[in-house]
C-alpha positions as CSV (number, residue, x, y, z in Angstrom):
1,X,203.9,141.0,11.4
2,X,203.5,144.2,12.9
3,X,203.4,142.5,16.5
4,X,203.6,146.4,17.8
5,X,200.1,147.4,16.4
6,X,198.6,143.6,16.7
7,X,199.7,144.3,20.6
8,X,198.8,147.7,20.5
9,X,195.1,146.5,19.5
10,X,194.8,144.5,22.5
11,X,196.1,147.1,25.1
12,X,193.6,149.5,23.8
13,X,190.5,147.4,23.5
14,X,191.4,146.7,27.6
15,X,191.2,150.4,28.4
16,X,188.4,151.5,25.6
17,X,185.1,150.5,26.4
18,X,184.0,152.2,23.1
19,X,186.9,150.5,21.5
20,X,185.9,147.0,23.0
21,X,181.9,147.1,22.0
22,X,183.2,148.2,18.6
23,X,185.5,145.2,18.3
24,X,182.8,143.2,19.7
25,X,180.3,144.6,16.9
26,X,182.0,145.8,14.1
27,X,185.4,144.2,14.1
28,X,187.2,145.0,10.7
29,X,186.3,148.5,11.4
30,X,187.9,148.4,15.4
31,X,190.8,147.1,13.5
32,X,191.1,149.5,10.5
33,X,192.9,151.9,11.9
34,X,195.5,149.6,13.0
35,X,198.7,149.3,10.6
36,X,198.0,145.3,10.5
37,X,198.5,143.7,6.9
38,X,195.7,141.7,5.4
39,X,196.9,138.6,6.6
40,X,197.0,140.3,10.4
41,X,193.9,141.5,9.8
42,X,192.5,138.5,8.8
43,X,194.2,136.0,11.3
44,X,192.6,138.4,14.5
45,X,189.0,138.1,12.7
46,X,189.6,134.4,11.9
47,X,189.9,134.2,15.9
48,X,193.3,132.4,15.2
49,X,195.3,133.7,18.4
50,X,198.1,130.8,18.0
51,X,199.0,132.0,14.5
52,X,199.4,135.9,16.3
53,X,201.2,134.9,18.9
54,X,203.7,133.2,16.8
55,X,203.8,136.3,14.7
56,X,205.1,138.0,18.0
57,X,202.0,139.4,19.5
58,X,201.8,139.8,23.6
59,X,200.7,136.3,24.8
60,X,199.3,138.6,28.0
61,X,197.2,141.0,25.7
62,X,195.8,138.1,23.8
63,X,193.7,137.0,26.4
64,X,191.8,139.9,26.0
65,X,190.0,138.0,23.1
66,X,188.1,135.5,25.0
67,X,187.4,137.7,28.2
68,X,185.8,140.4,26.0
69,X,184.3,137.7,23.8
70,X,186.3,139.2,20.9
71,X,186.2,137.5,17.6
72,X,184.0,134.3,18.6
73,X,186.6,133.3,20.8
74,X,185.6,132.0,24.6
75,X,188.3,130.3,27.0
76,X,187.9,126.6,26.0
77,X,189.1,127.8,22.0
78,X,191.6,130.2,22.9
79,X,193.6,127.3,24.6
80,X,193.3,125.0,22.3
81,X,194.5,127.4,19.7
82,X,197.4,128.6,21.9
83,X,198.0,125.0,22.8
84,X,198.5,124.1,19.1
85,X,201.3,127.1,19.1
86,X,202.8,125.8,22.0
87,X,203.2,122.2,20.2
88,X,203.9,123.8,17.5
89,X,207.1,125.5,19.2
90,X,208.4,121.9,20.4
């Protein structure tokens, strides 16, 4: 996992406004020019936040999903899915 770029994603769609409509919009093409693997890729479209944070990306910048309303994520499924990481972890 390329937690850097996964991370990196996140810190930009925070400051970009242009960045964060496209993600909102058009998501595979916010993240194509990102150097996430297919897998990556396809766990941050999927929504599946505990899987990325496992992989090592910043529990802080993935927060930004729900609070933009990135990737069909809203509050109550984020925490479950970081939740099941954490139980995971035990």
């Amino acid at each position: 996992m390329s937690a850097y770029e996964g991370s990196r994603f996140l810190h930009d769609v925070a400051v970009n406004p242009a960045l964060r409509e496209l993600a909102r919009v058009m998501p595979e093409r916010a993240l194509s020019s990102y150097g996430l693997s297919e897998l990556e890729r396809a766990l941050f479209l999927a929504g599946e936040v505990g899987r990325l944070y496992e992989l090592g990306v910043n529990d802080f910048l993935l927060h930004n999903t729900p609070r933009f309303g990135l990737f069909g994520l809203d509050m109550a499924t984020y925490s479950e899915r970081m939740r099941g990481a954490a139980s995971r972890d035990s």
